[in-house]
N, C-alpha and C positions, 0 to 999 in steps of 0.2 A: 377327239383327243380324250383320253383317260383321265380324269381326276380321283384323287381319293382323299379322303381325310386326313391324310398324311403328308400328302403334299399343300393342304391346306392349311396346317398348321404352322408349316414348313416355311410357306408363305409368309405368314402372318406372323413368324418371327420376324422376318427380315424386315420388313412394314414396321411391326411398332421399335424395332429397336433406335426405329429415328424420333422415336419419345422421350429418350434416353440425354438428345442434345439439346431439352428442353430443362433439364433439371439440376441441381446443382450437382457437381463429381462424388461422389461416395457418402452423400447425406441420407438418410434414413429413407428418403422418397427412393432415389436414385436406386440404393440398393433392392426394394420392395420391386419396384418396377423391373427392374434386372434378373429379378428371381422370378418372376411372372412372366418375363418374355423367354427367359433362359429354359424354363420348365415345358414350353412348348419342344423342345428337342428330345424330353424323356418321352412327352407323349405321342411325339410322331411316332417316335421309334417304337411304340406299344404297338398302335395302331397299324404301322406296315408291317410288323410282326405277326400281328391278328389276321390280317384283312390283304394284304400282302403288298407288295410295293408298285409305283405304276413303273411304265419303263424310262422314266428319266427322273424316277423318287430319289435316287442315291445320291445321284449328282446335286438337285436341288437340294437336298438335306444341307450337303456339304458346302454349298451355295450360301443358302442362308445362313449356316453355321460361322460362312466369314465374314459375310455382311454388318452382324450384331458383332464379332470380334474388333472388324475396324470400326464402326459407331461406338466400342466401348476406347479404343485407343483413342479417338477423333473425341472423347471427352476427357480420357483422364490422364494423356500427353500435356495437354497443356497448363494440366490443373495441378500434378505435381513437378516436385524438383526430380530431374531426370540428367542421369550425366549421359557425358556423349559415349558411350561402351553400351548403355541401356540399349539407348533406340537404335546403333549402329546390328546390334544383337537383334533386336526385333524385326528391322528392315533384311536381315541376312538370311533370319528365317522366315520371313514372306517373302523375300526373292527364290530359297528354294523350294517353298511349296508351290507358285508360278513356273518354276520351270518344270517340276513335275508332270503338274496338269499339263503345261504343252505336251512333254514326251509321252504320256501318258493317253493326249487326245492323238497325238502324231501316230504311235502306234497301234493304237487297240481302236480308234474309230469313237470314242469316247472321253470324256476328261479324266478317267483314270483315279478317282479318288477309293483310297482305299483306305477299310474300317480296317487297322490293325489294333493291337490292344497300347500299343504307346500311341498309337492314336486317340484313341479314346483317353487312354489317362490326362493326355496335352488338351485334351477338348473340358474336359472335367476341371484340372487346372485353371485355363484358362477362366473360365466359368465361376470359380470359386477364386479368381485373383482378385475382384473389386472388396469382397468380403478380406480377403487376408491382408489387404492395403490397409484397412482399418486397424487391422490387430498389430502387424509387424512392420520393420523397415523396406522402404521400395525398392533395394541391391537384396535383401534377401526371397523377397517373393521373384521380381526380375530371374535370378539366379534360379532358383524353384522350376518357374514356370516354362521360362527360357531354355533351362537344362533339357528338362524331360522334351520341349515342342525340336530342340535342335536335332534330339535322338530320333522323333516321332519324323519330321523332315529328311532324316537322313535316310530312314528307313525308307519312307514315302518313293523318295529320289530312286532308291537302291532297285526299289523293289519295278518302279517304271522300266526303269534302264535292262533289269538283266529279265526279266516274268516272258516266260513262253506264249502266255495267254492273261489275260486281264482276268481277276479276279477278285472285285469289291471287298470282299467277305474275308480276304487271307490272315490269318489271325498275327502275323511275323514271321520274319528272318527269325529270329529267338525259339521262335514256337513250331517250325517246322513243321507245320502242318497245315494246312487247308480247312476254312469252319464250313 
């Protein structure tokens, strides 16, 4: 089996983001460490860029990428005041990014995850929500983050269901074109 440095990093997000359940929610450690674990995702993505991807690097990226996403909920669900619209919205969009990767592994032979560019911005968001927690109200980040991840999922959804062929890389519906 293939390994590359990118998948090792990949890894070793998902691993230490259970470092994360060790610390208090959005304290000075917690965000340090966030941003240490979170930065392994610029650098894989250097790395398979350079050196090139192995053949299940995408899917792992996307992997780890939700692993640390739920160990960041799985700490700061309980830690802040959350109405029931919040988490109802959050669980609605992790229910349709699981039925993606089904359709997604159901028809192309694979989980089907794809980099679009509101993909990426929802991942970005995400990423930079424990910092905006600090600065702003939790209905306006929720709202934020939630907005762009519902669009990034619908896309997600869209593009399983109608795509002639699987294609990681497709930049969006919006952008009609192919990276």
């Amino acid at each position: 089996m293939e390994v590359r440095v990118s998948d090792i990093l990949s890894l070793s997000r998902a691993a230490a983001s259970f470092v994360l359940l060790l610390l208090e929610p959005l304290s000075d450690q917690f965000l340090i460490a966030f941003a240490l674990i979170a930065s392994t995702d610029l650098l894989d993505g250097l790395f398979a860029r350079r050196f090139g991807v192995s053949r299940y690097g995408k899917a792992l990226d996307s992997s780890c990428d939700a692993v640390l996403a739920v160990v960041l909920l799985l700490c700061i669900i309980p830690y802040l005041d959350w109405e029931q619209w919040m988490i109802q919205w959050i669980a609605a969009i992790a229910a349709m990014r699981l039925v993606s990767v089904g359709i997604g592994s159901g028809r192309f032979s694979e989980p089907g995850f794809v980099h679009t560019y509101f993909n990426k911005a929802a991942g970005l968001l995400l990423f930079l929500s424990p910092f905006l927690l600090r600065l702003m109200d939790t209905d306006i980040v929720v709202c934020i983050v939630c907005g762009v991840a519902t669009i990034s999922a619908l896309e997600f959804l869209y593009i399983n269901c109608t795509s002639r062929e699987f294609d990681g890389n497709y930049r969006g519906v919006l952008f009609d074109a192919k990276g």
